[in-house]
C-alpha positions in Angstrom: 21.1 39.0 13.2 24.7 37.8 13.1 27.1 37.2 15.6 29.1 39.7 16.0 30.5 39.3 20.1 33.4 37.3 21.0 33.7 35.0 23.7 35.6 37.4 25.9 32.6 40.5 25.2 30.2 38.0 25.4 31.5 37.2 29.3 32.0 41.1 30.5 28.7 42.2 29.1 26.7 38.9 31.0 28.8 39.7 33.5 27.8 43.7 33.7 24.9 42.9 33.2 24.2 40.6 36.0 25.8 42.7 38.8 24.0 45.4 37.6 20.8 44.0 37.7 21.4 42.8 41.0 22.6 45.7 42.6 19.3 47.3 41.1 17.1 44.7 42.9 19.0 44.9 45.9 18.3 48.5 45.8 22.4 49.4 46.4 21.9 51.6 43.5 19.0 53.6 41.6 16.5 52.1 38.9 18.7 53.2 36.4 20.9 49.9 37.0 17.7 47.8 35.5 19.8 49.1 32.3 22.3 46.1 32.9 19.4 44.0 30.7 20.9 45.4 27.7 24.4 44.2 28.1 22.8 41.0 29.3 20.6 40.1 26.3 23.4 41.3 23.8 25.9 38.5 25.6 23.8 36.2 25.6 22.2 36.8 22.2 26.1 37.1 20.9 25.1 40.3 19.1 25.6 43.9 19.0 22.9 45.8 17.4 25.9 48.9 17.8 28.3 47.2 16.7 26.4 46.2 13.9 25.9 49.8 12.8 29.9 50.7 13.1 30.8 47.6 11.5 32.5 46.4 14.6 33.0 42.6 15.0 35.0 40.7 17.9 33.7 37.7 17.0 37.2 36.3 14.8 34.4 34.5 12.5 34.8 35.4 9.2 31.9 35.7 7.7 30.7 34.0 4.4 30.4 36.3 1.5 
């Protein structure tokens, strides 16, 4: 897949995605917080498999056509 996050996205979602894990494990908030993997992976992975879909890219790369 391509990159498609920026640096900034790239830090909130590893962010989110880390608080929300460990609020899960903690057990401050239901099992639905195990969801924070997603935002997690995509950071860290620098893609969006949604934003690939809408066309979205907050990368600033241009890409090579």
């Amino acid at each position: 897949m391509k990159r498609n996050l920026g640096t900034i996205d790239r830090m909130l979602r590893i962010l989110v995605g880390i608080v929300l894990i460990a609020l899960a494990a903690t057990g401050n908030i239901g099992w639905w917080g195990w969801i924070g993997v997603v935002p997690l992976l995509t950071g860290l992975f620098s893609t969006c498999p949604a934003y690939s879909l809408l066309g979205v890219n907050t990368c600033g790369l241009k890409s090579n056509k």
